[in-house]
KERO-137038 format. One record per atom (N, C-alpha, C, O): x, y, z; residue number from 1. Coordinates in steps of 0.02 Angstrom, whole numbers. Layout:
<site u="X" v="Y" w="Z" num="NUM"/>
...
# end
This chain:
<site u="7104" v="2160" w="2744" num="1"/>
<site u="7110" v="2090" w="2731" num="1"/>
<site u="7147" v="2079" w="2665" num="1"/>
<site u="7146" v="2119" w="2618" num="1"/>
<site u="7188" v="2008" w="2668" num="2"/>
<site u="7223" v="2009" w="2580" num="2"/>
<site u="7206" v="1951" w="2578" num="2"/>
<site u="7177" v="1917" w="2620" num="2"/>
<site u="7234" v="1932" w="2501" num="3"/>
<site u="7212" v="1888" w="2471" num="3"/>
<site u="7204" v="1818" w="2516" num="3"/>
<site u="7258" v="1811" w="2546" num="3"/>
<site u="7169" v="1774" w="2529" num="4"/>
<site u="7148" v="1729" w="2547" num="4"/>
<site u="7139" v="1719" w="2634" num="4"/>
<site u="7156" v="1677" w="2677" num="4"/>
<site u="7108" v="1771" w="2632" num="5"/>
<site u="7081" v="1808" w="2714" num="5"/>
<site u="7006" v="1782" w="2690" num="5"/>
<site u="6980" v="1768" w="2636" num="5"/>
<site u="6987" v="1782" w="2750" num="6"/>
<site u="6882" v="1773" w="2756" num="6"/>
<site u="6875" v="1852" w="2728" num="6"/>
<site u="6909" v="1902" w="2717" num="6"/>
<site u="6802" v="1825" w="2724" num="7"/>
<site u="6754" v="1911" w="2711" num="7"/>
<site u="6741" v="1939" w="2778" num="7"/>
<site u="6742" v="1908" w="2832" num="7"/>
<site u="6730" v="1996" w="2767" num="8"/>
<site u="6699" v="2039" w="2815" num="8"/>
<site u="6641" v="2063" w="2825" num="8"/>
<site u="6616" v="2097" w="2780" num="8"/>
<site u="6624" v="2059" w="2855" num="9"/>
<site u="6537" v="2094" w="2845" num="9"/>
<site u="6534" v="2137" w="2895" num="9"/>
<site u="6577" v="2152" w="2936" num="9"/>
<site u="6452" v="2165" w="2885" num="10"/>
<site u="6448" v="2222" w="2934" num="10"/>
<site u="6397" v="2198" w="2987" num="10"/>
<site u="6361" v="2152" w="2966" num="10"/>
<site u="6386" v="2218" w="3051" num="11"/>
<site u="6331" v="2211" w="3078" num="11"/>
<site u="6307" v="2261" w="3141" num="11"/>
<site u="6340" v="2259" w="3193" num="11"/>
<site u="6256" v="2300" w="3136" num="12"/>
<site u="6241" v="2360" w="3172" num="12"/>
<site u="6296" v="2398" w="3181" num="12"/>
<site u="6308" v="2412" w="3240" num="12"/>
<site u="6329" v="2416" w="3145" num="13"/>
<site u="6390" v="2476" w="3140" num="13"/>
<site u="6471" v="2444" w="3144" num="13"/>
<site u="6521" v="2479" w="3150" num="13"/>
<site u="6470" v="2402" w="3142" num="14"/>
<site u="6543" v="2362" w="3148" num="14"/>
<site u="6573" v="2335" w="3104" num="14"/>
<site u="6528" v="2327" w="3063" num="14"/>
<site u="6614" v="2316" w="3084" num="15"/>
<site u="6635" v="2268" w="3031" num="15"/>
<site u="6674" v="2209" w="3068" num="15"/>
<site u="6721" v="2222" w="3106" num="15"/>
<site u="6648" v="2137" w="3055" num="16"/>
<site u="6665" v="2083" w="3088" num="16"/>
<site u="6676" v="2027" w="3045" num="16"/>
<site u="6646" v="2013" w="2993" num="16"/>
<site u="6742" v="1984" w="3085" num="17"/>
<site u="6744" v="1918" w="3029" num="17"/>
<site u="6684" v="1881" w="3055" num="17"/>
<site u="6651" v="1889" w="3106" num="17"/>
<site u="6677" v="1816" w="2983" num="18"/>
<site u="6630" v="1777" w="2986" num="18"/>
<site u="6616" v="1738" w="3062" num="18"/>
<site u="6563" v="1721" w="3086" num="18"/>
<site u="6687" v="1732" w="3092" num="19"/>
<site u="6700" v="1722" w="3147" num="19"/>
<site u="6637" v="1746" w="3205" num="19"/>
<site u="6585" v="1724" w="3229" num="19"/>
<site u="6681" v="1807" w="3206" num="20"/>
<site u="6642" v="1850" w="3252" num="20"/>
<site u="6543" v="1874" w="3249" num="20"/>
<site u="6501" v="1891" w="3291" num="20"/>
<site u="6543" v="1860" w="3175" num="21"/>
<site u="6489" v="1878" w="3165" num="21"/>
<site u="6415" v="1813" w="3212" num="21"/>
<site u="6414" v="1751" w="3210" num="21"/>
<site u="6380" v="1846" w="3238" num="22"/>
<site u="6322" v="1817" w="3280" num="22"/>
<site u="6264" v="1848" w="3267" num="22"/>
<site u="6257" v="1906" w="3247" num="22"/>
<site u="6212" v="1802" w="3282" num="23"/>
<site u="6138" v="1821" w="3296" num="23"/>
<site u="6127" v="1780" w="3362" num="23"/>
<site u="6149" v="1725" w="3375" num="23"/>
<site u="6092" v="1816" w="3395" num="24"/>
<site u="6059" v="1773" w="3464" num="24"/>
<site u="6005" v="1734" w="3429" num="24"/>
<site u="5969" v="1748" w="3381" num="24"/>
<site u="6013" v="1660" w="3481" num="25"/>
<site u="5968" v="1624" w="3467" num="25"/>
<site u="5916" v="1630" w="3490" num="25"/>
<site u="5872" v="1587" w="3488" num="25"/>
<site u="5910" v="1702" w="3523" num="26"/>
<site u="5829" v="1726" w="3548" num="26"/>
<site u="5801" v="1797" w="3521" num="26"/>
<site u="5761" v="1835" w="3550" num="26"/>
<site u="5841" v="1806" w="3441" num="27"/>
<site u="5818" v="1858" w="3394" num="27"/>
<site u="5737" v="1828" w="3362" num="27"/>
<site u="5727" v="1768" w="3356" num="27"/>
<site u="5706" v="1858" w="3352" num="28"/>
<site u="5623" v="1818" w="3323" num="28"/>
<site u="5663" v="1810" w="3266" num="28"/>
<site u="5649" v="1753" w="3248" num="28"/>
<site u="5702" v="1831" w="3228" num="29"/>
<site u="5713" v="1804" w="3174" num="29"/>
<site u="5735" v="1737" w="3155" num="29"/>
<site u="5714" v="1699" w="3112" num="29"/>
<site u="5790" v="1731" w="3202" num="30"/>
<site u="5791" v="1639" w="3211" num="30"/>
<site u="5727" v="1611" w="3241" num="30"/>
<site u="5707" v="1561" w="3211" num="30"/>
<site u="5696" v="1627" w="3286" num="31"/>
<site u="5651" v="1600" w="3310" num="31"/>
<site u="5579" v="1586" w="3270" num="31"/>
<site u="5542" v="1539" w="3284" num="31"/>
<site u="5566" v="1631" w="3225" num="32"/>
<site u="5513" v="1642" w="3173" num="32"/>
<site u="5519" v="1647" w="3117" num="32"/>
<site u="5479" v="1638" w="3071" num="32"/>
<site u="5571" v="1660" w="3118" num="33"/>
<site u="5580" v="1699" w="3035" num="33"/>
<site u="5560" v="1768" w="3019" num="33"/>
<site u="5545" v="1790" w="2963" num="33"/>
<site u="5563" v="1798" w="3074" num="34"/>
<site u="5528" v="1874" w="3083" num="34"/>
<site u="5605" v="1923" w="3044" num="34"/>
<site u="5658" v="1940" w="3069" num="34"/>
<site u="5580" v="1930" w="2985" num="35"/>
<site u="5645" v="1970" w="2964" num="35"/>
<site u="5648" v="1978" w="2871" num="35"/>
<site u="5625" v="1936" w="2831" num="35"/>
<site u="5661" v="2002" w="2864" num="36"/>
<site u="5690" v="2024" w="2778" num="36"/>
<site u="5758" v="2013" w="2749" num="36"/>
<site u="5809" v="2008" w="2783" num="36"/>
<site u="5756" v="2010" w="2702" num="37"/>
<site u="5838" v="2012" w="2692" num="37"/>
<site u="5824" v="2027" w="2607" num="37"/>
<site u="5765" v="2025" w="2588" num="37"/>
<site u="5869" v="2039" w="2564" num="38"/>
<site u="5881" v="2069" w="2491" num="38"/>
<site u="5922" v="2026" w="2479" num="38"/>
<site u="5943" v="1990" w="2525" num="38"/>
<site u="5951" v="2016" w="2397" num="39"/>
<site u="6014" v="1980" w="2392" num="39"/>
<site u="6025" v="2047" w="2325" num="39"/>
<site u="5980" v="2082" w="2301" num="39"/>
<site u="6095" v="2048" w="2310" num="40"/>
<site u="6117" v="2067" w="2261" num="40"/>
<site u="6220" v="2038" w="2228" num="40"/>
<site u="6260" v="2001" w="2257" num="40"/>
<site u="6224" v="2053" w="2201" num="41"/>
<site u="6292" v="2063" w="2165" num="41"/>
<site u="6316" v="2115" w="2133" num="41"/>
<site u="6284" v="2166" w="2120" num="41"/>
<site u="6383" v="2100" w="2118" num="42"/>
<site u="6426" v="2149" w="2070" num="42"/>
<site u="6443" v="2117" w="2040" num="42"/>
<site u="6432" v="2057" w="2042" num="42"/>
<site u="6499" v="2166" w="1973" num="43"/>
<site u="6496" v="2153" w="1926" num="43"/>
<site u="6556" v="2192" w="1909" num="43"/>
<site u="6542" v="2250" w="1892" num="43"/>
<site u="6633" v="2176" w="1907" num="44"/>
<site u="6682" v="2211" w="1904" num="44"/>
<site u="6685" v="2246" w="1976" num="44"/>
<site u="6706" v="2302" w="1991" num="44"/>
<site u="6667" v="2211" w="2003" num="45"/>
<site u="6673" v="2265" w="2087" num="45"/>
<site u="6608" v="2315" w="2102" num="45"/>
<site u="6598" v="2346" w="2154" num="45"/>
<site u="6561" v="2312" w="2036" num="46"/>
<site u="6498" v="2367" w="2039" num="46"/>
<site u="6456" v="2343" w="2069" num="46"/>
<site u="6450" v="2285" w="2049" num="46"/>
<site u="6413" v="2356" w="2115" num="47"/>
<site u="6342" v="2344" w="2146" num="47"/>
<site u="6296" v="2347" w="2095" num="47"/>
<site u="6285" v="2406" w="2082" num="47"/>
<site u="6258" v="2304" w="2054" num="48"/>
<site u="6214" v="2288" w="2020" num="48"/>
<site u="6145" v="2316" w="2033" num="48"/>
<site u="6112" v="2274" w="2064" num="48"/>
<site u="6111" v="2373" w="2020" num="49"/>
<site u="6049" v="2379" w="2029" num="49"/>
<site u="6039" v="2398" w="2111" num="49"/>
<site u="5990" v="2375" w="2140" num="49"/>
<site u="6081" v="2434" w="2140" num="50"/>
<site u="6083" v="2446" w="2216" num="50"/>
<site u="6024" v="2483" w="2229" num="50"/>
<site u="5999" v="2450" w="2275" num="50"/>
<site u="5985" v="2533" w="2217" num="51"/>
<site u="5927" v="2553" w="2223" num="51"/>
<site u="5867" v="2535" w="2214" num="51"/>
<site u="5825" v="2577" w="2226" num="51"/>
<site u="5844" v="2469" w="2191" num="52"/>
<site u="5822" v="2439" w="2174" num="52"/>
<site u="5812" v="2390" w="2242" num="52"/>
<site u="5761" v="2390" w="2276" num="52"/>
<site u="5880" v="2344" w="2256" num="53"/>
<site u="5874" v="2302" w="2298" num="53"/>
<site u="5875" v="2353" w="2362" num="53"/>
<site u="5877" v="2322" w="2415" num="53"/>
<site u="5876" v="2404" w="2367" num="54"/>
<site u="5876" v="2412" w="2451" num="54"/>
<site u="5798" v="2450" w="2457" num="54"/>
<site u="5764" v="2443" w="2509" num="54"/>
<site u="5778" v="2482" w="2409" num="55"/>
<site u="5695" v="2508" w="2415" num="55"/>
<site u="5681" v="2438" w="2422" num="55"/>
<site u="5669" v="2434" w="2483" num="55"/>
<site u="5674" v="2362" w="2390" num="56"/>
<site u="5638" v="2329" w="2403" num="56"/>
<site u="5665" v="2306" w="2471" num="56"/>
<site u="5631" v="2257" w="2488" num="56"/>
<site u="5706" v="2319" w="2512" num="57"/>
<site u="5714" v="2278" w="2561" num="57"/>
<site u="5684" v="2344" w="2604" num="57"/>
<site u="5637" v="2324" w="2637" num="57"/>
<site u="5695" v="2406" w="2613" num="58"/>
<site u="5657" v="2440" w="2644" num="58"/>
<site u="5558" v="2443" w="2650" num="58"/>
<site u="5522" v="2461" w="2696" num="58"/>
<site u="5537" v="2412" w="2567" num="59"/>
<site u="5482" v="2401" w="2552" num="59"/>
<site u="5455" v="2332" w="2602" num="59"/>
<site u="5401" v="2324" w="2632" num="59"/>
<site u="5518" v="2286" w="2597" num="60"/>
<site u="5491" v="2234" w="2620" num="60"/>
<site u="5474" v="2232" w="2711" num="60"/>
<site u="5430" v="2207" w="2745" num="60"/>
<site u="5529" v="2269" w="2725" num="61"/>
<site u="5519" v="2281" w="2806" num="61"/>
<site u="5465" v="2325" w="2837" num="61"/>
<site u="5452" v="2323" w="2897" num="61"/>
<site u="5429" v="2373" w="2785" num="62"/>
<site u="5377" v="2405" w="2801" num="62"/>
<site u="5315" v="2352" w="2807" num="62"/>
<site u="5274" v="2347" w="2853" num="62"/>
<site u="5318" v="2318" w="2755" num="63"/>
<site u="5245" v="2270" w="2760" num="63"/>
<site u="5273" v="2220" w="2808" num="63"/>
<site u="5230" v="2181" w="2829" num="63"/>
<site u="5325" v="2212" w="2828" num="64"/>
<site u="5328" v="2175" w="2916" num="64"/>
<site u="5319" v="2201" w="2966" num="64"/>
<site u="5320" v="2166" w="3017" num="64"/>
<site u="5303" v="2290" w="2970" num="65"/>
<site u="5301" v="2306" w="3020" num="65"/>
<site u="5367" v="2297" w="3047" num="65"/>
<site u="5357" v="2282" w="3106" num="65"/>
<site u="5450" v="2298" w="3032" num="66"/>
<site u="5498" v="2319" w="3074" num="66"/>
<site u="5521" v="2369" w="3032" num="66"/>
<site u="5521" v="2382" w="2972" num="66"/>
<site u="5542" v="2394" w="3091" num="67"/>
<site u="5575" v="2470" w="3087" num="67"/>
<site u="5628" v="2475" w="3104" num="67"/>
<site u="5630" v="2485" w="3165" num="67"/>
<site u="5708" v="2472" w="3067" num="68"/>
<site u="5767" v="2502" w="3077" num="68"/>
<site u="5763" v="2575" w="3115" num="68"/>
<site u="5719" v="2618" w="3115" num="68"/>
<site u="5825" v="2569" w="3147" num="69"/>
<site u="5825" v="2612" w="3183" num="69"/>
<site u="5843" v="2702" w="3142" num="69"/>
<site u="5884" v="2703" w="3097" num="69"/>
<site u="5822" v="2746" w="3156" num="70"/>
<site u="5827" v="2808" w="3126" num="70"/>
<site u="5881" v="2809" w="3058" num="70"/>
<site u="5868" v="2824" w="3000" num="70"/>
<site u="5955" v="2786" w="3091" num="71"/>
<site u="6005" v="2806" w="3051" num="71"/>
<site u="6030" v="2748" w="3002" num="71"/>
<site u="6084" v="2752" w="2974" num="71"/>
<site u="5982" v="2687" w="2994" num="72"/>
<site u="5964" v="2645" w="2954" num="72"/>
<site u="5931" v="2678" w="2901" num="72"/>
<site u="5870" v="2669" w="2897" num="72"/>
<site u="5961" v="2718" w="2855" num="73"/>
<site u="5924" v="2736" w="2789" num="73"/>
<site u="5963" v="2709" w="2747" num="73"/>
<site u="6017" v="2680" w="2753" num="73"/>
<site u="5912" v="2726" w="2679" num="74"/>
<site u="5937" v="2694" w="2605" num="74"/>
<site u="5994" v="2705" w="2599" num="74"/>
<site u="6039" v="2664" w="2593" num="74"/>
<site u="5999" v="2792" w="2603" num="75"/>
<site u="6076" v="2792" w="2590" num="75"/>
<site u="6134" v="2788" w="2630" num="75"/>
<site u="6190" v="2804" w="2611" num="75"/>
<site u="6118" v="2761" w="2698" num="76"/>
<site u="6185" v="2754" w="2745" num="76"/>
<site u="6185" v="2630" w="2727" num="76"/>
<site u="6224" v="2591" w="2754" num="76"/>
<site u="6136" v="2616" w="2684" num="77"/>
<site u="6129" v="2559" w="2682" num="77"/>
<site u="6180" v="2524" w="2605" num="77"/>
<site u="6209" v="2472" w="2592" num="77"/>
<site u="6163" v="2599" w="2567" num="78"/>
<site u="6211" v="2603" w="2485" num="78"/>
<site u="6276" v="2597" w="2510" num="78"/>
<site u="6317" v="2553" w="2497" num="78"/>
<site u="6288" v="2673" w="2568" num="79"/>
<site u="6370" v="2671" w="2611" num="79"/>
<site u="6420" v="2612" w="2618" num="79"/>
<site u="6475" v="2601" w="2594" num="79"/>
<site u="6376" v="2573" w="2664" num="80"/>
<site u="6382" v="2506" w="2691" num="80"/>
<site u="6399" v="2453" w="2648" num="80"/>
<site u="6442" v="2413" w="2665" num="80"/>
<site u="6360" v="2448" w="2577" num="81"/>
<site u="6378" v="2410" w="2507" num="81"/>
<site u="6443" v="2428" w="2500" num="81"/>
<site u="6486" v="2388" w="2516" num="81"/>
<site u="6456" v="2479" w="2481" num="82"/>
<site u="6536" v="2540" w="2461" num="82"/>
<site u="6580" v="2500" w="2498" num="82"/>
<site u="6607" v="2446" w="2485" num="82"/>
<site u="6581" v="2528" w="2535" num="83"/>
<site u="6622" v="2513" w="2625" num="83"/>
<site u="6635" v="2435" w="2603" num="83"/>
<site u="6679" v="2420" w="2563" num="83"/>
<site u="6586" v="2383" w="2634" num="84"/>
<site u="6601" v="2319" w="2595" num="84"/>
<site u="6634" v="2298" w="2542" num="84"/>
<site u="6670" v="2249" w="2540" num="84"/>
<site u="6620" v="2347" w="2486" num="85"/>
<site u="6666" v="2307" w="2423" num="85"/>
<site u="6741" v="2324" w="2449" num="85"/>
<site u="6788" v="2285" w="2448" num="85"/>
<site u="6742" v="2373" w="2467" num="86"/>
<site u="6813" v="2405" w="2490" num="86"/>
<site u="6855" v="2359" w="2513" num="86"/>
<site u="6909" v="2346" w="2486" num="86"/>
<site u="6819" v="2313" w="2598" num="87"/>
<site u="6832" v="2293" w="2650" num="87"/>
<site u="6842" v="2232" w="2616" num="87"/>
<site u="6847" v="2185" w="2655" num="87"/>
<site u="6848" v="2216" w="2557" num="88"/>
<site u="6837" v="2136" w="2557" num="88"/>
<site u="6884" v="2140" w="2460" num="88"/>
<site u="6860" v="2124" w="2406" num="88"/>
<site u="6944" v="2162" w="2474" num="89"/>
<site u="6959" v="2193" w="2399" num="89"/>
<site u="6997" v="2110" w="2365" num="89"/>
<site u="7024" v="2105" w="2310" num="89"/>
<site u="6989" v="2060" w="2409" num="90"/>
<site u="6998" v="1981" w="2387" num="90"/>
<site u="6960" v="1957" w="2344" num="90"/>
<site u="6969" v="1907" w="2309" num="90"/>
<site u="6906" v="2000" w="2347" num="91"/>
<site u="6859" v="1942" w="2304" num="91"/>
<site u="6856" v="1985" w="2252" num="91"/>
<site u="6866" v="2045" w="2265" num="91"/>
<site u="6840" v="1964" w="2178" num="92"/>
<site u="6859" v="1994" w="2131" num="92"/>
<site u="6790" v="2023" w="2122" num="92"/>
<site u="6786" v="2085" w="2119" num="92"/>
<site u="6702" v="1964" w="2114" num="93"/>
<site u="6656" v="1990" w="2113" num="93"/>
<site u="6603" v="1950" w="2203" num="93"/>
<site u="6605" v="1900" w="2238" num="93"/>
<site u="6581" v="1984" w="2200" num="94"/>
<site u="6551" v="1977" w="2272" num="94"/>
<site u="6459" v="1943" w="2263" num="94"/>
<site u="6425" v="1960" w="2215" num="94"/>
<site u="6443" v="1916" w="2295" num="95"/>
<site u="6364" v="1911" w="2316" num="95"/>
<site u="6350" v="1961" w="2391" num="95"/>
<site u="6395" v="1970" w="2432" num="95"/>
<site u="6293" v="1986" w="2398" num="96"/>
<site u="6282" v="2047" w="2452" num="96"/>
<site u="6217" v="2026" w="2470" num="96"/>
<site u="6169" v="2022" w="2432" num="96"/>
<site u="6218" v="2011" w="2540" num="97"/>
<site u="6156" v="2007" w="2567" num="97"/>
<site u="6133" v="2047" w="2607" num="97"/>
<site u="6179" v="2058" w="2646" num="97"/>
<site u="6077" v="2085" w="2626" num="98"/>
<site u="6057" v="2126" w="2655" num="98"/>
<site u="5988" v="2102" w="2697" num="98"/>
<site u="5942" v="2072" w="2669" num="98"/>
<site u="5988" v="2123" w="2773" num="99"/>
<site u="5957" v="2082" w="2813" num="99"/>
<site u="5942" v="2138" w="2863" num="99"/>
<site u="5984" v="2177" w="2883" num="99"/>
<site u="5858" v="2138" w="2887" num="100"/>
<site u="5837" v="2175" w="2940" num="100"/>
<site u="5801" v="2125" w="2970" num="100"/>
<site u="5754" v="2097" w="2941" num="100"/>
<site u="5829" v="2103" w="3052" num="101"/>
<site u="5806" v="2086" w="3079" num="101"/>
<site u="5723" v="2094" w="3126" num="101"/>
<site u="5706" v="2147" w="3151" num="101"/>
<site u="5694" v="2050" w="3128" num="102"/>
<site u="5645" v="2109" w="3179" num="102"/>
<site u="5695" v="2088" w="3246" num="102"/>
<site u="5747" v="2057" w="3257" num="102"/>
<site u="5643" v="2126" w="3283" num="103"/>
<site u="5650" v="2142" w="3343" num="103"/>
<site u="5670" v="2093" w="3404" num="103"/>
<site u="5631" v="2053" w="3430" num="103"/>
<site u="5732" v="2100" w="3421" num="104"/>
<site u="5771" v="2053" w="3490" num="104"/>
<site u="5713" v="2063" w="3550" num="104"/>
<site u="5689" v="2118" w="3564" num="104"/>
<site u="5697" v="2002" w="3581" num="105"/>
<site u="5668" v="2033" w="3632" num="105"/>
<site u="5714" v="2014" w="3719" num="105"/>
<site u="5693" v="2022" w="3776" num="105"/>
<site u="5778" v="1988" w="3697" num="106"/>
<site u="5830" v="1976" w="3739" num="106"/>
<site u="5879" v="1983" w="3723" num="106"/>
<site u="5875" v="1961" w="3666" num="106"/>
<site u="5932" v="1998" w="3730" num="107"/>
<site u="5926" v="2046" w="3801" num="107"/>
<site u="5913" v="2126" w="3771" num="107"/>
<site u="5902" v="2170" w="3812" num="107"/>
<site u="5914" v="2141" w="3700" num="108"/>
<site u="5902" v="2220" w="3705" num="108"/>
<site u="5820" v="2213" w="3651" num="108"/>
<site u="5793" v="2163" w="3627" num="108"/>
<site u="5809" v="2261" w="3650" num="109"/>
<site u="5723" v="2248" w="3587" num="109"/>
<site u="5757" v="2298" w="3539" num="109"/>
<site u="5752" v="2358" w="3554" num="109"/>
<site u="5795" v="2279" w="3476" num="110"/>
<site u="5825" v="2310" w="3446" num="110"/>
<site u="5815" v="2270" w="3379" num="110"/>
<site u="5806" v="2210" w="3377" num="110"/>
<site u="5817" v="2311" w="3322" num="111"/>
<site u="5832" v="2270" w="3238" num="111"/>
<site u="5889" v="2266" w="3229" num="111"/>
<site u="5928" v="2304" w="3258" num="111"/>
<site u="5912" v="2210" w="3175" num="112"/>
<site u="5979" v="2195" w="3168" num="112"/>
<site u="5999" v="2214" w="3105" num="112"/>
<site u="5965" v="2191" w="3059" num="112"/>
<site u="6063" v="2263" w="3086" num="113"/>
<site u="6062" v="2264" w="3023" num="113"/>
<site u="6125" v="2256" w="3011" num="113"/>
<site u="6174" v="2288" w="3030" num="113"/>
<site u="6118" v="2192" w="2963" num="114"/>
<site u="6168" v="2140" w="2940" num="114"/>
<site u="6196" v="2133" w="2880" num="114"/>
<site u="6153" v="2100" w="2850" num="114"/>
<site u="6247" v="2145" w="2835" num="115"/>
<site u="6255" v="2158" w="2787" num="115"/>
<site u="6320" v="2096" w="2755" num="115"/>
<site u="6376" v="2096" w="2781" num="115"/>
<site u="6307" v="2057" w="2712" num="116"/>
<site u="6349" v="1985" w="2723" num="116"/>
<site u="6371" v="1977" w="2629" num="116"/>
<site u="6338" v="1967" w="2577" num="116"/>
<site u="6459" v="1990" w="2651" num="117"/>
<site u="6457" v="1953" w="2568" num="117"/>
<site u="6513" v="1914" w="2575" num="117"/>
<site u="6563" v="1910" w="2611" num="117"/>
<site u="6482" v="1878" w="2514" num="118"/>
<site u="6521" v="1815" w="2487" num="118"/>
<site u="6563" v="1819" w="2414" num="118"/>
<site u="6560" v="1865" w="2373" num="118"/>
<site u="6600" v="1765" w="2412" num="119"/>
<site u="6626" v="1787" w="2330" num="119"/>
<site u="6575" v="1749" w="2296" num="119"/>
<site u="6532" v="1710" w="2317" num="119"/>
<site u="6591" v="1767" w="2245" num="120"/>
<site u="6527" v="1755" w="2188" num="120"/>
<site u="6560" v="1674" w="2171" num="120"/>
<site u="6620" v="1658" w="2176" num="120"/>
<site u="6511" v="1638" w="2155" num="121"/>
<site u="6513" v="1559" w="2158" num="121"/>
<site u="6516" v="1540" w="2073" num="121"/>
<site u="6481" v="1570" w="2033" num="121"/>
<site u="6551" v="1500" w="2057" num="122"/>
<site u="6529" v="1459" w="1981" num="122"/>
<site u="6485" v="1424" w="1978" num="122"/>
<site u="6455" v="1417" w="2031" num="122"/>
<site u="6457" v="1377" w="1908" num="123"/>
<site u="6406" v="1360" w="1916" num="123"/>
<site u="6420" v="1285" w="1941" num="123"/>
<site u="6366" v="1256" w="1944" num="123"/>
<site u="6471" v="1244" w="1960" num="124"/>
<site u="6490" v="1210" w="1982" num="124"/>
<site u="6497" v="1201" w="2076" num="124"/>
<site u="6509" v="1153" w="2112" num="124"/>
<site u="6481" v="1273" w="2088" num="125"/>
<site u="6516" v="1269" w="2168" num="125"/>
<site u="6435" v="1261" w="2200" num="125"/>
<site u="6394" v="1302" w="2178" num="125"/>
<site u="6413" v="1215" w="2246" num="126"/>
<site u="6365" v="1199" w="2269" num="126"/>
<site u="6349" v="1207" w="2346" num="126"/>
<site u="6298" v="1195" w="2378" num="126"/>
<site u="6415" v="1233" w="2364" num="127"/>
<site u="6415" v="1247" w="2448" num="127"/>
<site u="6413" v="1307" w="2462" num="127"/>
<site u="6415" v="1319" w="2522" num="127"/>
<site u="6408" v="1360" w="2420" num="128"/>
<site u="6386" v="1440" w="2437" num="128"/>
<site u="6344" v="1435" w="2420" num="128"/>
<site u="6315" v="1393" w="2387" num="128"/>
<site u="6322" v="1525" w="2463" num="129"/>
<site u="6231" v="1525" w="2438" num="129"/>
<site u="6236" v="1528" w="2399" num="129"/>
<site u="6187" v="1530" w="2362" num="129"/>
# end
């Protein structure tokens, strides 16, 4: 992507525009709120405290009882941060959200792992997260 392209994000192994990017409206997570998510930033292009925010998002999905799938670990989740800053070399500093769905129960019973950034906002801009 170049300069004044959308972001990219990731979702269960893909990288997709904002476009493309979906959740079913029959994930419990829309439906409940059944789900986790982390937030973080950078800082010159650096991931801020990355071990930190993904133990707590792994912390947080344990006391929900969902479980990423096997090859959902910390460090294929750090990868994915990397990969992202890479994929998105427009934005100078980024916001990073990190998101485990629970469990789809249509059409597959699967967790979703969603990885979403934005450019980093001023304190003036009121329409990003």
């Amino acid at each position: 992507h170049q300069k004044g392209k959308g972001e990219v994000h990731y979702k269960d192994g893909a990288w997709v525009s904002a476009e493309e990017l979906t959740l079913s409206t029959q994930d419990i997570t829309f439906l409940r709120g059944y789900g986790v998510f982390d937030f973080l930033r950078t800082y010159d292009r650096r991931p801020f405290t990355t071990e930190d925010h993904i133990q707590r998002l792994f912390s947080s999905a344990q006391m929900m009882d969902i479980h990423p799938p096997d090859h959902i670990t910390p460090r294929h989740v750090e990868q994915i941060i990397a990969e992202g800053i890479k994929r998105n070399p427009h934005l100078p500093d980024l916001y990073i959200k990190l998101y485990l769905t629970g469990k789809s129960k249509y059409p597959n019973n699967y967790t979703n792992m969603l990885v979403l950034s934005s450019r980093r906002c001023s304190k003036r801009c009121n329409n990003d997260w």
